[in-house]
N, C-alpha and C positions, 0 to 999 in steps of 0.2 A: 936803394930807392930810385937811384936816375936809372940804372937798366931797367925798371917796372914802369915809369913816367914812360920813357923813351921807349920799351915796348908797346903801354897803351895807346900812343901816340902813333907811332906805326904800323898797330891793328886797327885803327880808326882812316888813318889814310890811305890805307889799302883798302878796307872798305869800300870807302869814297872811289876809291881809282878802280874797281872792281865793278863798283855800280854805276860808273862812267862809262866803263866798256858794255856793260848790258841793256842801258838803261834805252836806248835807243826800243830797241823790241819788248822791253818790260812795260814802258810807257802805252804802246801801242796796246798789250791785250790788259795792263791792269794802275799802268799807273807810279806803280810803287816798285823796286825801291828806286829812289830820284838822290842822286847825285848832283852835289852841288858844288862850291868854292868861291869864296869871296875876297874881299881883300879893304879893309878898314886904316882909318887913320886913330891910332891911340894916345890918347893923352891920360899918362900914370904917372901916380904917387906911391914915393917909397918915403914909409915911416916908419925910420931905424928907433924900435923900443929902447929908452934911454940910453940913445945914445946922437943924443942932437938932435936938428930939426928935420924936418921931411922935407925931401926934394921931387920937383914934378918935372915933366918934360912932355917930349909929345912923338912916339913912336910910330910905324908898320905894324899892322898884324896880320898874315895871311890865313884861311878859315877854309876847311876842305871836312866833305862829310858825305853822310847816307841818311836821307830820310825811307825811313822802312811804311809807314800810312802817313795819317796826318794828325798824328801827336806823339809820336816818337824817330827820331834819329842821333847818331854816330857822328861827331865833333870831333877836328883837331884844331889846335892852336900854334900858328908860328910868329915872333913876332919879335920886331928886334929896333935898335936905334934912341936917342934920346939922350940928353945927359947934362946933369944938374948939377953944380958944387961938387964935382968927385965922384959922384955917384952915376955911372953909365949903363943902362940895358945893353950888354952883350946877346942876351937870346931871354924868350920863354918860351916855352913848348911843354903842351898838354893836350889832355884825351876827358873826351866830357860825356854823357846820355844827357841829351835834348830833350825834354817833354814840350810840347807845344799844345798849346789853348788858340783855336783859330775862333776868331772874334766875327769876322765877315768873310765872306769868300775871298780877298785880295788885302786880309790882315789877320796878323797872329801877333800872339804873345808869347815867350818860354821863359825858361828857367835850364839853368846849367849843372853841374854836378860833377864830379870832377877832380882828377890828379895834374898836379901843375908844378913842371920844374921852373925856377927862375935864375938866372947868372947875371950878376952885375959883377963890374971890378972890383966891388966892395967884397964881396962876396957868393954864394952857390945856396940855395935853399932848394927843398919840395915840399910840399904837403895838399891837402886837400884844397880845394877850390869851389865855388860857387858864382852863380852872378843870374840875373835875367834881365829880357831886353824886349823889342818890339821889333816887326817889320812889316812892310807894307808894299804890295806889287805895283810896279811902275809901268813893269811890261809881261807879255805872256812867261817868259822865265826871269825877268830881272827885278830884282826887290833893294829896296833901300832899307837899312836896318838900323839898329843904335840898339845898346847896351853896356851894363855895368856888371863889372866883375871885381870879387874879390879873388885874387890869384896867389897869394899868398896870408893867411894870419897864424903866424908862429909866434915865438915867444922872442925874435928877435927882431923880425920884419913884420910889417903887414906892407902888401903890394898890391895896389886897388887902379884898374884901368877902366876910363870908359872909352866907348868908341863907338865912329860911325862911320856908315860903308854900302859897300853893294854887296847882293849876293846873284851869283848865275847859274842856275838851275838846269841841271842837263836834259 
């Protein structure tokens, strides 16, 4: 399962760095696809299923991607730092499909979807993932965003972060 995370993960940020290099000339005749990368302050909760209480903390998460039109793109998650009673974020890293609902010209809403490894010292999980969020244009490429994820609910963990950030649109 971490080779599959960790491959999606690195076909989504290659993406991203692919539509980075093009996006200059794609922009010009259509637009699309538009490469992005952000970078969020995360504040997560890990709630070890009976086994004591939940600790929270307040992490990094770095955010790199491909918008293909304007209600789908290519998501990765890096995100690390934080640590509560024994329990420290080592890394997460995940691969997501973006649907996005644009509300007004210079605001959107999405939803995430998604494979998400997690390592704390406690322990190493993956499983499926979910979250949605909002964002809203500041500037011609710069957006301020906020959202909630669940990044892990297993039968041992649930690992739940929100966060808020910029994003920069290539």
């Amino acid at each position: 399962m971490k080779m599959t995370v960790l491959s999606l993960t690195s076909a989504a940020l290659l993406v991203g760095t692919s539509a980075f290099a093009a996006s200059a000339q794609a922009q010009q005749a259509f637009g699309y696809p538009e490469g992005y990368i952000g970078g969020d302050a995360m504040a997560w909760s890990l709630d070890p299923a009976d086994r004591g209480s939940s600790r929270d903390s307040v992490g990094l998460r770095l955010r790199g991607g491909a918008q293909f039109n304007d209600y789908f793109a290519l998501e990765g998650h890096l995100g690390t730092g934080g640590s509560d009673g024994g329990a420290e974020l080592d890394y997460l890293v995940g691969a997501y499909a973006k649907g996005i609902a644009p509300i007004a010209p210079t605001a959107r809403l999405y939803g995430l979807v998604g494979m998400t490894e997690v390592d704390f010292n406690l322990d190493r999980e993956s499983g499926f993932s979910y979250g949605a969020g909002g964002e809203i244009d500041v500037a011609n490429n710069l957006s301020i965003n906020a959202d909630y994820m669940r990044y892990l609910d297993k039968s041992n963990y649930d690992f739940d972060a929100a966060s808020i950030g910029l994003r920069y649109r290539f």
